[in-house]
Structures are given as C-alpha cells and as structure tokens.
N, CA, C and O atoms as a DFTB+ gen file, in Angstrom:
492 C
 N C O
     1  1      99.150     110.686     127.980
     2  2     100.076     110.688     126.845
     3  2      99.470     111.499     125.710
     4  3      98.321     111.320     125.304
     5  1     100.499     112.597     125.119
     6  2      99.788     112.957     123.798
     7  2     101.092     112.844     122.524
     8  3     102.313     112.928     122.649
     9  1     100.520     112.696     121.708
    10  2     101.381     112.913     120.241
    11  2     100.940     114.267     119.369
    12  3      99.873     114.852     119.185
    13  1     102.130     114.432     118.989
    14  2     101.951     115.462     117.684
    15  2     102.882     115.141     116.518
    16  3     104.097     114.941     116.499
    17  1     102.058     115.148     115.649
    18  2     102.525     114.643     114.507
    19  2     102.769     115.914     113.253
    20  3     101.845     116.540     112.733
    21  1     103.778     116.038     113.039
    22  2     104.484     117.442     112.086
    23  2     105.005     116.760     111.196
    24  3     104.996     115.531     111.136
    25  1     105.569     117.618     110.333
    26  2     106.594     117.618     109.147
    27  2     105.868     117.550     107.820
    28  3     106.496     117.874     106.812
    29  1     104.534     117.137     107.716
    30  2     104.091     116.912     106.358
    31  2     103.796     117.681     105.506
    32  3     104.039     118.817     105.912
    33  1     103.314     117.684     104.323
    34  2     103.529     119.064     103.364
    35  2     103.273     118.730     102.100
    36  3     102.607     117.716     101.891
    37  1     103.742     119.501     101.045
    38  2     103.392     118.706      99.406
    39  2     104.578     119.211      98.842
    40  3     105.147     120.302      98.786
    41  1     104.851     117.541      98.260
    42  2     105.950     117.255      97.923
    43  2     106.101     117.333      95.915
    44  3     105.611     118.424      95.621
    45  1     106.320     116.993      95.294
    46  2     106.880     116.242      94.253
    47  2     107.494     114.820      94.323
    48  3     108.481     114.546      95.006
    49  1     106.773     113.898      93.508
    50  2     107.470     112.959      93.596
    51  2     108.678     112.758      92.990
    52  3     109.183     113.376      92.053
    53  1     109.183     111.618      93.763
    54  2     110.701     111.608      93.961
    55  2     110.884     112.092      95.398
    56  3     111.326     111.281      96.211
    57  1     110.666     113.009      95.689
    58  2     111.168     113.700      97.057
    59  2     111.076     112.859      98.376
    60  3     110.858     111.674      98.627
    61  1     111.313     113.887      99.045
    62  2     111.621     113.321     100.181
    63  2     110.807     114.247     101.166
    64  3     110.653     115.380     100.708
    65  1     110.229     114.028     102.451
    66  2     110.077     114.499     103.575
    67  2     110.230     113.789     105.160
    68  3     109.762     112.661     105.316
    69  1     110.611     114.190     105.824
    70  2     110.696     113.899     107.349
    71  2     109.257     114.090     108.007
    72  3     108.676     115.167     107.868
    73  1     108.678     113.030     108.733
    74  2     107.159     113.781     109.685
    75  2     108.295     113.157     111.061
    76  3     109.209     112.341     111.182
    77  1     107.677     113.954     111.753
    78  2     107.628     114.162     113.319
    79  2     106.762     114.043     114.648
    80  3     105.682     114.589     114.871
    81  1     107.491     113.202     115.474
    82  2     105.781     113.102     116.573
    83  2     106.626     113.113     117.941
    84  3     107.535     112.485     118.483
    85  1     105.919     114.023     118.133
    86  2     107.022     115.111     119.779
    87  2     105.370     114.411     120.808
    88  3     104.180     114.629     120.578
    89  1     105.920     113.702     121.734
    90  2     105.495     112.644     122.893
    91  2     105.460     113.617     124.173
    92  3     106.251     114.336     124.784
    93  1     104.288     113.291     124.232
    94  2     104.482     113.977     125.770
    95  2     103.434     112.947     126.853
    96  3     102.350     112.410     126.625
    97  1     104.495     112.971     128.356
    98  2     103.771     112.049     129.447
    99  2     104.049     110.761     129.618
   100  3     103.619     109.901     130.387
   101  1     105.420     110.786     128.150
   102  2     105.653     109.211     128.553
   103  2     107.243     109.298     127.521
   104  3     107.524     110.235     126.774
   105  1     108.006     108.185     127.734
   106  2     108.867     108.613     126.846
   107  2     108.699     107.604     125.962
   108  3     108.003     106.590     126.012
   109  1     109.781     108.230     124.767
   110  2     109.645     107.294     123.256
   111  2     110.207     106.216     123.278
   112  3     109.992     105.461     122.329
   113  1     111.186     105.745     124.451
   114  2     111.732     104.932     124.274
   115  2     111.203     103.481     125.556
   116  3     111.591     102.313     125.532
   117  1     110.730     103.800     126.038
   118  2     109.854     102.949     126.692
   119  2     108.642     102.021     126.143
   120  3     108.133     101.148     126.846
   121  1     108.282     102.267     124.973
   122  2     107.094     101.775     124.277
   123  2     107.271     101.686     122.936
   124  3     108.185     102.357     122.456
   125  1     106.497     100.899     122.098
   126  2     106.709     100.670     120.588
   127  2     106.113     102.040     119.663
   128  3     105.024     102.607     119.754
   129  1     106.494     102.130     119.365
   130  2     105.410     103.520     118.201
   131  2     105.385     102.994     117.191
   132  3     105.945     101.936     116.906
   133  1     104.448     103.951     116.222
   134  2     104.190     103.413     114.834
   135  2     103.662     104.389     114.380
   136  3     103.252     105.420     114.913
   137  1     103.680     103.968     113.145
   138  2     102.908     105.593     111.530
   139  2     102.294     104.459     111.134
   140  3     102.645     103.282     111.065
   141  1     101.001     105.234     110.811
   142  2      99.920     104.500     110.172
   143  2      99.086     105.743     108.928
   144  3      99.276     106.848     109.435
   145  1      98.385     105.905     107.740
   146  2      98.136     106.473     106.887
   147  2      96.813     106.209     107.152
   148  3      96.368     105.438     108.003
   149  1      96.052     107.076     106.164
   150  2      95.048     107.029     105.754
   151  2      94.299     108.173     104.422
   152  3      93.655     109.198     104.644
   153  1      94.630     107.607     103.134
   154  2      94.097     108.104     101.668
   155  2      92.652     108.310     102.011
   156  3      91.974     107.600     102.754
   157  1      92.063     110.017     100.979
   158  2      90.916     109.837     100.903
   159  2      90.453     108.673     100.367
   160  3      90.858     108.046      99.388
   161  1      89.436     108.429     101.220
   162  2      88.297     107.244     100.624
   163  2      88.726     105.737     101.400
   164  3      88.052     104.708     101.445
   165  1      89.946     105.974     101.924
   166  2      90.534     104.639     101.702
   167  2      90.718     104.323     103.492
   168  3      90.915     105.258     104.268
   169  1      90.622     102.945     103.937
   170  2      91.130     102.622     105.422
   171  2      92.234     103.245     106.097
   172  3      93.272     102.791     105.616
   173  1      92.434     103.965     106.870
   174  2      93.494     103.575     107.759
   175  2      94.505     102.159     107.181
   176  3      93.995     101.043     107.081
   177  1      95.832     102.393     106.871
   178  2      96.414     101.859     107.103
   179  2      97.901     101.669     108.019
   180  3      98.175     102.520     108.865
   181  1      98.925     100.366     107.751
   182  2      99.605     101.114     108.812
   183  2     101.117     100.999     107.508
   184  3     101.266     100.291     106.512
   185  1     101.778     101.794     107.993
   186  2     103.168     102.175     107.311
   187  2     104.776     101.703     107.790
   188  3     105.720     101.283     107.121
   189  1     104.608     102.006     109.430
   190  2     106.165     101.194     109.799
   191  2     106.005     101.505     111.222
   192  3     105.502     102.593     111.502
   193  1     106.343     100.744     112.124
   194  2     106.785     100.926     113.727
   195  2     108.126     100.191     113.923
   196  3     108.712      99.296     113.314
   197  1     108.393     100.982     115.098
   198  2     109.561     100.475     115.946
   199  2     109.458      99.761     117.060
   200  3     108.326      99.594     117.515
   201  1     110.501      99.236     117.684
   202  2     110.151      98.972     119.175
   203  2     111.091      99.812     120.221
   204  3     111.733     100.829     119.958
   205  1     111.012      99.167     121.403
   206  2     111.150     100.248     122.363
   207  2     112.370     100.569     122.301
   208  3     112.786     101.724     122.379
   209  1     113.266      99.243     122.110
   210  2     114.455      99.685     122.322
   211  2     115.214      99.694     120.762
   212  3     116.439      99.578     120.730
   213  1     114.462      99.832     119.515
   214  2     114.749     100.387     118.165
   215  2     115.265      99.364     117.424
   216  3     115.600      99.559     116.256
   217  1     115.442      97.598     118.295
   218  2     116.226      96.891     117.306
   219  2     115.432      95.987     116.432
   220  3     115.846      95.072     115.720
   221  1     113.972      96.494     116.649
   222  2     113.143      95.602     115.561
   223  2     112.229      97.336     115.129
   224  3     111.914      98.380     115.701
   225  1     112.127      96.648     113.665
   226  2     111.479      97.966     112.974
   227  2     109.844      96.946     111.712
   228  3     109.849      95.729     111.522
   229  1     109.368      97.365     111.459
   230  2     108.261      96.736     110.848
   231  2     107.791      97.671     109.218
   232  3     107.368      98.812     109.406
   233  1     107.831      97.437     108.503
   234  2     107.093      98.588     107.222
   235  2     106.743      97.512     106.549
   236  3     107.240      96.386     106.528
   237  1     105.407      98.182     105.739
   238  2     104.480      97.793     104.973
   239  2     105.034      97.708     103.890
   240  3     105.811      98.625     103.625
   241  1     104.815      96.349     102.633
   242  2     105.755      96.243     101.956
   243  2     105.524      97.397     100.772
   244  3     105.898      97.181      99.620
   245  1     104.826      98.730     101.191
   246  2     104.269      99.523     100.065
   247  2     105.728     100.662     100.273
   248  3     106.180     101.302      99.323
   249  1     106.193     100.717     101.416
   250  2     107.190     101.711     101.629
   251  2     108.634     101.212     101.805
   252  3     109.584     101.989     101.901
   253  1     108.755      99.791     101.846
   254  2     110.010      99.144     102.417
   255  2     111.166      99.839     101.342
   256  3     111.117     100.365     100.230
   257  1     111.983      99.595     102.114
   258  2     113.683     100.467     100.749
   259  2     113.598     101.749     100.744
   260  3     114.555     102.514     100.627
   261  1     111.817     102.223     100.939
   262  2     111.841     103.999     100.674
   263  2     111.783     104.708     102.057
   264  3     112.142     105.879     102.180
   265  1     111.272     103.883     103.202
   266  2     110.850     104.761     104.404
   267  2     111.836     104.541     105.648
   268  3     112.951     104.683     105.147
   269  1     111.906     104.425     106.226
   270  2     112.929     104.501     107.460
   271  2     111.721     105.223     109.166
   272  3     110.962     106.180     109.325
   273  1     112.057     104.426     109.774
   274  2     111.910     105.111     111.245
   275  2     112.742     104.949     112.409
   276  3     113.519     103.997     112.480
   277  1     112.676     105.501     113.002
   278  2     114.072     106.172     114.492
   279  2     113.374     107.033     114.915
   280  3     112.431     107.594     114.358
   281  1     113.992     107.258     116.385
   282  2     113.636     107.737     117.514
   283  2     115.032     108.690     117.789
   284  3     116.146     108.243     117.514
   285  1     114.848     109.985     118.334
   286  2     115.439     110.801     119.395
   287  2     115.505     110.619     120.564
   288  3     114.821     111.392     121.235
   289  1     116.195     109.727     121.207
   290  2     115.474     109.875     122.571
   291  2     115.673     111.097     123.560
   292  3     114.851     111.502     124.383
   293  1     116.985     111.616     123.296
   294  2     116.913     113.081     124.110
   295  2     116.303     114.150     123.796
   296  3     116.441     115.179     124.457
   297  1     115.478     114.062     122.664
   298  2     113.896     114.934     122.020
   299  2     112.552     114.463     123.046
   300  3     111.606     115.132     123.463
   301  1     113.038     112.535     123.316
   302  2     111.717     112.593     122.928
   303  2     110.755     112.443     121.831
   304  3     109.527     112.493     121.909
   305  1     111.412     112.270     120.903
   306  2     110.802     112.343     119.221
   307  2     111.266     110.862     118.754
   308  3     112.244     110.159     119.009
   309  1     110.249     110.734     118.049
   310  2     109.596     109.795     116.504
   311  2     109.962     110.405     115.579
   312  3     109.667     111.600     115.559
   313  1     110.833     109.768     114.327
   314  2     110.425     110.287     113.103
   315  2     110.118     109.282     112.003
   316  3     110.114     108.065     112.190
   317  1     109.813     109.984     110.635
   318  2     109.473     108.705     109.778
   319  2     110.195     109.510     108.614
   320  3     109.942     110.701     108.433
   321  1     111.109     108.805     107.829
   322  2     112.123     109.240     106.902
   323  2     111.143     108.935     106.243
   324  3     110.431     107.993     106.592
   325  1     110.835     109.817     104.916
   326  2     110.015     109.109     103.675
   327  2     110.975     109.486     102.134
   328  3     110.687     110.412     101.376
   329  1     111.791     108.808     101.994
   330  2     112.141     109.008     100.371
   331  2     111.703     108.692      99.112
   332  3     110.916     107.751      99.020
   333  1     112.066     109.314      98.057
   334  2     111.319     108.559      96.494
   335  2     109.598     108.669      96.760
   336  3     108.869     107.758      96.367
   337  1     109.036     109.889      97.473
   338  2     108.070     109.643      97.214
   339  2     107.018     109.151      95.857
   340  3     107.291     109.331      94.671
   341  1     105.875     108.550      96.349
   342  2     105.283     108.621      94.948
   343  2     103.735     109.054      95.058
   344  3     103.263     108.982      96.193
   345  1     102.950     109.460      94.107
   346  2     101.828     110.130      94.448
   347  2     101.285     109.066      95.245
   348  3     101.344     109.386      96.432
   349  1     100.688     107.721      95.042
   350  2     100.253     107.404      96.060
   351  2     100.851     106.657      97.549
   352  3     100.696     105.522      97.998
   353  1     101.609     107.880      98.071
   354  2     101.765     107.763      98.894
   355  2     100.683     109.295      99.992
   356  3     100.518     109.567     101.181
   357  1     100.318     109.754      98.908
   358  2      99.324     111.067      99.554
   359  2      98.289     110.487     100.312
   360  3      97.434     109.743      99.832
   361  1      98.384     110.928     101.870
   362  2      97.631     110.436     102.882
   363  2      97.661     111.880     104.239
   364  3      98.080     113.037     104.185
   365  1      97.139     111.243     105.109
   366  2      97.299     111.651     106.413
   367  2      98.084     110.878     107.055
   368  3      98.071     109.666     106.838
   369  1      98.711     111.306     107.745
   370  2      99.781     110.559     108.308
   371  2      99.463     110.624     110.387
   372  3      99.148     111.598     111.071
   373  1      99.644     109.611     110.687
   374  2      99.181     109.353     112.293
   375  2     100.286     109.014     112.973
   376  3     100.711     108.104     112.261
   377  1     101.126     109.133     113.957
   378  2     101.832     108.537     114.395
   379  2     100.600     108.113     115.726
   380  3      99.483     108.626     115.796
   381  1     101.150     107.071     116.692
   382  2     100.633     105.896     117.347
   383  2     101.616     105.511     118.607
   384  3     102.812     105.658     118.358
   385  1     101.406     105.209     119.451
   386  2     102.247     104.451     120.631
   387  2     101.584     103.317     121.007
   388  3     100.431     103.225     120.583
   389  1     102.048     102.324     121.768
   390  2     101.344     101.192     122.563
   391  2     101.915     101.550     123.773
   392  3     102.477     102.536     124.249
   393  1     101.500     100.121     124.216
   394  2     101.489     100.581     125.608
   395  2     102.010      98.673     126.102
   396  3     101.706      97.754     126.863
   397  1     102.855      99.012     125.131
   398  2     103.918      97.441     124.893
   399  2     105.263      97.630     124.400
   400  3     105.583      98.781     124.102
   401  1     106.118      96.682     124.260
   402  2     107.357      97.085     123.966
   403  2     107.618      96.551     122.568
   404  3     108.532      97.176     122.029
   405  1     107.140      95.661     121.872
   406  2     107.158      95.258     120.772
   407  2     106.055      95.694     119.550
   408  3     104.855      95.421     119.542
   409  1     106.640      96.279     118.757
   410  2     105.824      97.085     117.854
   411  2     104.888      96.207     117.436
   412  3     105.178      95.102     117.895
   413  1     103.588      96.153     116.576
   414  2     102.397      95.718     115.892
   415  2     102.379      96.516     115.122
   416  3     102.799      97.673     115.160
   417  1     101.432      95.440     113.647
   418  2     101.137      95.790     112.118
   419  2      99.528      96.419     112.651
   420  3      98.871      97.277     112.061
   421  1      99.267      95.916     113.548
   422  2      97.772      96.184     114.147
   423  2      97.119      97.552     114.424
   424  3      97.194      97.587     115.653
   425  1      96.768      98.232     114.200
   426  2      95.619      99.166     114.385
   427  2      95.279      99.478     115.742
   428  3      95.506     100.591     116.215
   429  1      94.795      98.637     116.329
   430  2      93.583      98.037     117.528
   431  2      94.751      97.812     118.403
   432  3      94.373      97.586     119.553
   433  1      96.381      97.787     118.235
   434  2      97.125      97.674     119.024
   435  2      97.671      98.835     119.545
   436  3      98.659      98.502     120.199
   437  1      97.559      99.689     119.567
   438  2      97.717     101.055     119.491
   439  2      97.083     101.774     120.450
   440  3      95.922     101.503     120.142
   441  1      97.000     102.475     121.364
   442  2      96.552     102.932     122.726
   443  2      96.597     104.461     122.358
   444  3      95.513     104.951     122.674
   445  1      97.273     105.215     121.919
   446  2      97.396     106.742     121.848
   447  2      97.767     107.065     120.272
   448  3      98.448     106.363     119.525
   449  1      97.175     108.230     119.999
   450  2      97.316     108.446     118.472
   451  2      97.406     110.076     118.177
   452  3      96.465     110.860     118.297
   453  1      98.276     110.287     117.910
   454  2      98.397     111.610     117.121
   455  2      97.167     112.094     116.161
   456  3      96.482     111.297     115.519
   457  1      96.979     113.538     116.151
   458  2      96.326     114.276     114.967
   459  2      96.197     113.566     113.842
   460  3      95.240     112.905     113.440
   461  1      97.400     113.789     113.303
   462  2      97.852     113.709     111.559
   463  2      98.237     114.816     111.154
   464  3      97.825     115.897     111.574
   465  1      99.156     114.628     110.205
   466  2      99.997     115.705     109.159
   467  2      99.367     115.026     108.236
   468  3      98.867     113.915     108.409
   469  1      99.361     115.864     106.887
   470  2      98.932     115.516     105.380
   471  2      99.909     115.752     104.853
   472  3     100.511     116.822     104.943
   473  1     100.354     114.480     103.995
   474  2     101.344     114.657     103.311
   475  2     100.892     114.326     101.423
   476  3     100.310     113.285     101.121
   477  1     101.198     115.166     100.573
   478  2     100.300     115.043      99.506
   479  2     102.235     115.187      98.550
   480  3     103.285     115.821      98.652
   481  1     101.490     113.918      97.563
   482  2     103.125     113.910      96.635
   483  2     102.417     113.973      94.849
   484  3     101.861     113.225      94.045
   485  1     102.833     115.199      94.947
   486  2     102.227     115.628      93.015
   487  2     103.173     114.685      92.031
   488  3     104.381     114.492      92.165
   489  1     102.397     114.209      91.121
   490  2     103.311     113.919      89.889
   491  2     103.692     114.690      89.002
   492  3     104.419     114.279      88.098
C-alpha cells in the first residue's frame, strides 16, 4: 500500500484548501483512513478520519465545523476539506490508512502513512 498526500500550499487565513491522498494497492473504501498533522516543534497530531464505508467520520475538536473528510471511490482518493483556515492550523499534513474498518483518534492505529503536504496559513 502507498499514499500520497497533495493539495497543500500557503494560504491566508480565512481560506480554504483541499489536500489529497491518491491510494495505491488497496482501495479507499475498504479500510478507515485518517489526516493527522504535525507543527514545527510540536507532536504529531491527529485531525479527522473516516470509516470504510464513510458513515462514521471523527475530527479533533481543533477543526470540527471547519474541516470535512470524504472519499472518491472511483479515484480511489481521500480528501480533507479545510475551511476558515487559521494560522495555527500550519502543519504537515499526513494522510494514514488502517488496516480496519472503523476509523481511530490513535496514531499507533495506523498501518500505512503518506509523505505529507505542508500546509502553512499567514495572518
């Protein structure tokens, strides 16, 4: 299985961007995914997952109301809606799969992991 994780960039806050994570070796809809961050200096954290079949979704209460995630399945693709950014939301951004059907807030639950996109939001 690999991930790639796109779309990130520098924003202005307020804005908005889309990231992207194009799956390969397995499909998106078979397994839970997830976006997880990580600020200089700062842990890994995690941001929002789905599950396999999209009717449970999970976000951190730092993005809830602003972020959104869904799946393509005839892509193949993950995405992570991010609106109203705000500067600290400037991170690296990871998307994640398990190798389960029910998404996790967990880290350590997570079996395959994307690069990262950097997504940086100026004030």
């Amino acid at each position: 299985v690999q991930l790639q994780a796109s779309g990130g960039g520098l924003v202005w806050a307020g804005g908005s961007l889309r990231l992207s994570c194009a799956a390969s070796g397995r499909t998106v809809s078979s397994v839970a995914t997830g976006w997880f961050r990580q600020a200089p200096g700062k842990e890994r954290e995690f941001v929002a997952a789905i599950s396999s079949g999209g009717s449970t979704t999970y976000f951190a209460d730092s993005v809830k109301g602003r972020f959104t995630v869904f799946r393509d399945n005839a892509k193949n693709m993950m995405y992570l809606q991010m609106n109203s950014l705000k500067p600290e939301d400037t991170a690296l951004y990871y998307c994640a799969q398990r190798d389960y059907t029910l998404p996790s807030r967990a880290e350590y639950d997570y079996t395959y992991w994307g690069q990262g996109t950097q997504v940086t939001v100026s004030s």
